[in-house]
C-alpha positions in Angstrom: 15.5 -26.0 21.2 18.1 -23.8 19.4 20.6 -21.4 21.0 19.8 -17.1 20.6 21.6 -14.3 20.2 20.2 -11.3 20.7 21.6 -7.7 18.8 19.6 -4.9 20.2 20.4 -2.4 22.6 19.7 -3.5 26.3 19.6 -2.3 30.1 21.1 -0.6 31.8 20.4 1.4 28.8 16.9 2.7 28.9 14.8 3.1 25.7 12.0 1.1 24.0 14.3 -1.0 22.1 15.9 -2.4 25.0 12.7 -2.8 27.2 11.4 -5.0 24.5 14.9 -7.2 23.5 15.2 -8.0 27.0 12.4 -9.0 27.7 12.0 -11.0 24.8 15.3 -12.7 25.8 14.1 -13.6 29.0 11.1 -15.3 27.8 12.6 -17.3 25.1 15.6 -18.3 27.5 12.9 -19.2 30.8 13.2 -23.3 29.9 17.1 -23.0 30.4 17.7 -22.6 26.5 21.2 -21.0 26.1 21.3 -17.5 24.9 23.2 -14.1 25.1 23.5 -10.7 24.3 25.3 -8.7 21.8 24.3 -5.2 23.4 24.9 -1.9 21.1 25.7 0.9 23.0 26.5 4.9 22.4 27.9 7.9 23.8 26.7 8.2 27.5 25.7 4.9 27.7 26.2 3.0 31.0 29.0 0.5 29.5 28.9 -1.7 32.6 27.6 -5.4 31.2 24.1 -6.5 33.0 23.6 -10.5 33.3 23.4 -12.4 29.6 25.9 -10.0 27.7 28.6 -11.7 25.9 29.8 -9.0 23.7 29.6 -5.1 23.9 29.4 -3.4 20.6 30.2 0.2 20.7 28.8 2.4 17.7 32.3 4.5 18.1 34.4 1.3 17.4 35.3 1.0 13.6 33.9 -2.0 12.1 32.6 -3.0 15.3 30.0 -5.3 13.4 32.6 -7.8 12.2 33.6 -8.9 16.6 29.5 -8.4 17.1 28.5 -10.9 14.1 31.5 -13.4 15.1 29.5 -13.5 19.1 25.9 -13.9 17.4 27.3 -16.9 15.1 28.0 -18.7 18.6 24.6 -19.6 18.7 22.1 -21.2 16.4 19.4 -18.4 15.6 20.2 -14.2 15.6 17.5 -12.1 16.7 18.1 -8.4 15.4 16.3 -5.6 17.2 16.1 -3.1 13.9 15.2 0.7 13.8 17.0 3.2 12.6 19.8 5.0 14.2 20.7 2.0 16.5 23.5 1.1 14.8 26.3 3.3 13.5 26.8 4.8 10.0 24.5 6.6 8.1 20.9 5.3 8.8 22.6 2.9 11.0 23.8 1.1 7.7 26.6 -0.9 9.7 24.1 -3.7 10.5 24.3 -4.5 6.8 28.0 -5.8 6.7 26.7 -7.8 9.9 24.3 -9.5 8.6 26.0 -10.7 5.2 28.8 -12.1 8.1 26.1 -14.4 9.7 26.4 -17.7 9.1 23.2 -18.6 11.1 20.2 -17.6 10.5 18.1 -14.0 11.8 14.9 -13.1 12.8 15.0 -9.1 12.2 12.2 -7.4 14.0 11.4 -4.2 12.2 10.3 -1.3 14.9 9.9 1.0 12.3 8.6 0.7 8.8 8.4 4.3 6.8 5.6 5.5 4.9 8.0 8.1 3.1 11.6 6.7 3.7 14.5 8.7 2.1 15.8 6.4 -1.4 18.6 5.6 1.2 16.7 4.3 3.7 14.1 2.3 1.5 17.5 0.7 -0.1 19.1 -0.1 3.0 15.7 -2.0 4.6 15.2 -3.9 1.4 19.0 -5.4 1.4 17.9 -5.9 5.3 15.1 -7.7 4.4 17.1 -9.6 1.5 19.9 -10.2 3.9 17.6 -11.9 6.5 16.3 -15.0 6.9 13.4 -14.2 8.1 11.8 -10.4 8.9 9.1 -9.7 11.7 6.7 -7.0 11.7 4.7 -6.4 15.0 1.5 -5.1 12.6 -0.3 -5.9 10.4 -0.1 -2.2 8.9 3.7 -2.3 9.1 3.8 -5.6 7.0 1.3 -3.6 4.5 3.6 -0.7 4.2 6.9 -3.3 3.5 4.9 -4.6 0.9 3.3 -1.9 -1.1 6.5 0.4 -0.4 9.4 -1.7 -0.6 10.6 -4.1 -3.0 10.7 -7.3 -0.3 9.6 -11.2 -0.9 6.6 -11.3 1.3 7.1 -15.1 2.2 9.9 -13.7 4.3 7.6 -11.7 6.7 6.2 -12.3 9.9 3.7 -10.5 11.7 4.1 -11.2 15.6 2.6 -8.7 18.0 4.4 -6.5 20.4 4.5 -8.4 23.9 2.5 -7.3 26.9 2.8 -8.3 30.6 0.0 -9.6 32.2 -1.3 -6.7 34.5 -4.6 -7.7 34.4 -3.8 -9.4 37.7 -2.5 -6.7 39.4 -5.0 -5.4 41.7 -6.8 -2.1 40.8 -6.4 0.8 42.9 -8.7 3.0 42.5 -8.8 6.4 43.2 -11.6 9.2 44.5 -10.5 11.0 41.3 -10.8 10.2 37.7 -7.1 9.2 36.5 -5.3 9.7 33.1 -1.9 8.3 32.8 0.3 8.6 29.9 4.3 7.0 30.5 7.4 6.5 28.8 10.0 8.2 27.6 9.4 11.8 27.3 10.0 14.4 25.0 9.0 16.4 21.7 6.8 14.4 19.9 5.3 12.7 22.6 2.0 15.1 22.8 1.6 15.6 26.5 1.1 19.3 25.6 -2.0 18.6 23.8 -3.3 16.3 27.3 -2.7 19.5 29.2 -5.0 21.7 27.2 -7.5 18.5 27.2 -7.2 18.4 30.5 -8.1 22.0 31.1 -11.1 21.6 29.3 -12.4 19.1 31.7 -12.2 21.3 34.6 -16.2 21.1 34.8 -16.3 17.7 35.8 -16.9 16.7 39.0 -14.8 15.2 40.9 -12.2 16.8 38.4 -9.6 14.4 36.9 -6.1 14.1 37.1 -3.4 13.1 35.3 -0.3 11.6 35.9 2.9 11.5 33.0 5.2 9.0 34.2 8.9 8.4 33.0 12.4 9.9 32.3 13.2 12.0 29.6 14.7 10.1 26.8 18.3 10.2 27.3 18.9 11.3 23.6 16.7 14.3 24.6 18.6 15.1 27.6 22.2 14.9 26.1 20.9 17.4 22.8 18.0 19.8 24.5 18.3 19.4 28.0 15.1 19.5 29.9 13.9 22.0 28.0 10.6 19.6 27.0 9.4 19.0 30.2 10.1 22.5 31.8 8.0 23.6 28.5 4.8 21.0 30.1 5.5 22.7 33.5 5.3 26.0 32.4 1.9 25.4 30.0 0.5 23.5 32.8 0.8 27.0 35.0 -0.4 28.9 32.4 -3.6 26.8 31.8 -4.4 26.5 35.3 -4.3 22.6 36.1 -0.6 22.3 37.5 -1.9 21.3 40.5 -3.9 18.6 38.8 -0.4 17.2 37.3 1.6 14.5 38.6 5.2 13.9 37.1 7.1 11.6 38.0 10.3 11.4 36.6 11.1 8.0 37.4 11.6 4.9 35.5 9.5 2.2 36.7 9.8 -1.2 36.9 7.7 -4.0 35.8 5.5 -4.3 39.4 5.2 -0.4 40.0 4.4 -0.1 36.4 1.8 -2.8 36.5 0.1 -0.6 39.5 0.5 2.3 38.0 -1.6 1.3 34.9 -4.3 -0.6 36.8 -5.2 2.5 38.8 -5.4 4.0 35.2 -9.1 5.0 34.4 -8.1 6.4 30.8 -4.5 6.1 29.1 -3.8 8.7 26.8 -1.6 8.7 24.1 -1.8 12.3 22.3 1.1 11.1 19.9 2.2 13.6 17.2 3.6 10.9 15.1 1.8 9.6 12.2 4.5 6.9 11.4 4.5 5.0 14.6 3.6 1.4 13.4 4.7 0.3 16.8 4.0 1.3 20.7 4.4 -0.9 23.2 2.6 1.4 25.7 -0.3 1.0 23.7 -0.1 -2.8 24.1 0.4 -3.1 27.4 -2.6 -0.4 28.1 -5.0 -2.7 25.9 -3.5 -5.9 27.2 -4.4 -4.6 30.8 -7.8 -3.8 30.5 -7.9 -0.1 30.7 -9.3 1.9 28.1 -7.3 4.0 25.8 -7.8 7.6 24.1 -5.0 7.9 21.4 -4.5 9.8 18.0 -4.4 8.3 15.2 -0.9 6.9 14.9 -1.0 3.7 12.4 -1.3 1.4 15.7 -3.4 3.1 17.0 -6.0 3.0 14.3 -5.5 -1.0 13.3 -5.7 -1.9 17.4 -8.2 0.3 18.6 -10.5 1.2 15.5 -13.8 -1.2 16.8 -12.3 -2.4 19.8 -10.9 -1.4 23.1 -10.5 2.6 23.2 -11.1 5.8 21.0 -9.4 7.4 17.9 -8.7 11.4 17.5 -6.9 13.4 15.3 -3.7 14.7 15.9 -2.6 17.9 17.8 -6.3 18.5 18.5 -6.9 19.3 22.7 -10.7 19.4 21.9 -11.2 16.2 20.2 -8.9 14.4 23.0 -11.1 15.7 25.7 -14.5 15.0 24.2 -13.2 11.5 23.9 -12.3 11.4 27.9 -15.3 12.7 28.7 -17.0 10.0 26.9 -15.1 7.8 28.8 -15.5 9.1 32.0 -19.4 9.7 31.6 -20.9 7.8 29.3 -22.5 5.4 31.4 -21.4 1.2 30.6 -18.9 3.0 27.8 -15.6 1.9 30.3 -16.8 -1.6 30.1 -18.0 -2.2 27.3 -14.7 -0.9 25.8 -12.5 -3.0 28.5 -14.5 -5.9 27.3 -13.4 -5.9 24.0 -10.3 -6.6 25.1 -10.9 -10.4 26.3 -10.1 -11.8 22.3 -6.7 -10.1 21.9 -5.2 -10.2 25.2 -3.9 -14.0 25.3 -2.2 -13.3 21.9 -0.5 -9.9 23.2 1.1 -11.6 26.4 4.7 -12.2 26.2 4.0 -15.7 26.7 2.7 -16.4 23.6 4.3 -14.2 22.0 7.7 -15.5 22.4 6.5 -18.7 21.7 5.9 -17.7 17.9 9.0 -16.2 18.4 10.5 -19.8 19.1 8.4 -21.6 16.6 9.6 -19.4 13.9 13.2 -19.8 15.3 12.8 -23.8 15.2 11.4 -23.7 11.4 14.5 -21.6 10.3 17.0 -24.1 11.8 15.4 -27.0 10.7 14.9 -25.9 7.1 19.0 -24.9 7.1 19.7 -28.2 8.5 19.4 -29.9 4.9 21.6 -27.0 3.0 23.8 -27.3 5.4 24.1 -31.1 5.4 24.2 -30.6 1.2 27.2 -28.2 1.7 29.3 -30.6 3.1 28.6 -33.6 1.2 
């Protein structure tokens, strides 16, 4: 089996990116195969070094990337956690220079893929794509967009679904109330605002619902605006009427709570403003858990959910979002029959199997090197 290194940021830091690289490092390292991290961290960051970190790269160090590519050569394969703004320079162009230096092969997951990219940022993720062995997409829609919008060889790419954990077997508790959950990272963008005013057009139902929005405030939020986001969803909750309906809990929660947190879930709602997001791990691990899902229509959203395991409404539209709870919540046999259709994907979405493509990827890469390399030193 070969060796990993892993570039992404990672815990302590707390952010999507890091959720999912450690994770993913975990899994692919289970058997005892050797691996380690090259973490990326910024301003604010907790610097201290969690198990599995062999190198730090800070985005305030000048050609950090040159010490961070010599750590990732140590082992046989690179795994590249890629969005935008992670690493330093202008659209976090330093990763460039780092992966020209590699003299193994990468896997470079793409977490975003822009519809509209600015002519830097469409330049500087075809060179990543050029500069890569091998590129992974976690949608199919994302891989569409790389090859209709970007000038990339399409043998290169990969699509390998966002991981889930398997919370199916946590036990359900249920409460006397309806429950809507939405969680992560909060702040503008996120749409809770838009759940509020759904929420207070549900008022008529009996037993009325309630709703619970889990998770910290994105630390990038906090250390530009403050909590100025949240105090915003307390104040509109007020005004509407339904604080008292509203559970936050600014917390971050780890993999068991979280597990029992989603499974007492009778709707998750995810009133995204982005139309971009080709990517959301919440949305997996809500599908891959069996609970049914009310989400706008974010590019994820539509390819997972469109005909299978929740609803689809438009963006920034209260209404819309609450007709589709409703549905939900009264339709009679509409809660099953849309947690059914989650039986096909689930196996394919746990982090099981999904590493394991990882790792079969990993092992074709290394073994088609093997002969170059073996030609280069003849």
């Amino acid at each position: 089996m070969p060796s990993y290194g892993f570039l992404s940021t990672h815990p302590p830091t707390r952010c999507g990116l890091a959720t999912f690289n450690s994770t993913l490092a975990a899994h692919l390292t289970a058997d005892g195969t050797r691996g380690g991290i090259v973490r990326v961290t910024d301003r604010g960051d907790d610097l201290r070094a969690g198990p599995g970190v062999v190198h730090t790269w800070s985005t305030r160090t000048q050609a950090g990337w040159r010490d961070a590519a010599a750590a990732l050569n140590a082992f046989d394969v690179a795994v590249v956690q890629h969005e935008y703004g992670i690493y330093p320079g202008a659209d976090g162009e330093d990763v460039l220079p780092l992966l020209r230096r590699l003299t193994v092969p990468s896997i470079v997951v793409l977490h975003t893929v822009l519809r509209r990219p600015t002519a830097r940022q469409k330049s500087l993720l075809e060179q990543i794509v050029t500069a890569a062995a091998a590129v992974v997409t976690m949608t199919g829609t994302a891989r569409d967009r790389l090859f209709v919008g970007y000038s990339v060889r399409p043998e290169k790419v990969t699509v390998i679904p966002h991981g889930a954990a398997d919370h199916v077997r946590v036990p359900a508790d249920r409460r006397t109330r309806p429950h809507l959950l939405t969680w992560g990272l909060l702040g503008p963008g996120k749409g809770v605002e838009w759940s509020l005013q759904a929420l207070a057009r549900l008022q008529d139902l009996d037993p009325t619902p309630t709703y619970t929005v889990a998770g910290r405030t994105h630390p990038k939020v906090v250390e530009h605006h403050g909590e100025a986001y949240r105090s915003g969803l307390h104040r509109l909750g007020a005004q509407l009427g339904i604080a008292h309906a509203v559970d936050y809990q600014d917390v971050y929660h780890d993999q068991a709570a979280l597990g029992r947190l989603i499974r007492s879930a009778d709707v998750v709602v995810l009133p995204y403003d982005s139309r971009e997001q080709v990517t959301s791990g919440v949305l997996v691990e809500a599908v891959a858990a069996g609970v049914p899902v009310v989400a706008t229509a974010f590019p994820h959203a539509v390819e997972l959910l469109t005909g299978g395991p929740g609803l689809v409404v438009p963006h920034r539209d209260p209404a819309a979002l609450a007709a589709a709870i409703r549905r939900i919540l009264s339709e009679p046999g509409l809660a099953a029959r849309l947690a059914g259709r989650v039986r096909p994907l689930a196996p394919d979405l746990r982090w099981p199997a999904v590493a394991a493509r990882y790792g079969a990827l990993a092992e074709r890469l290394v073994a088609a090197r093997l002969p170059a390399v073996s030609a280069a030193s003849a």
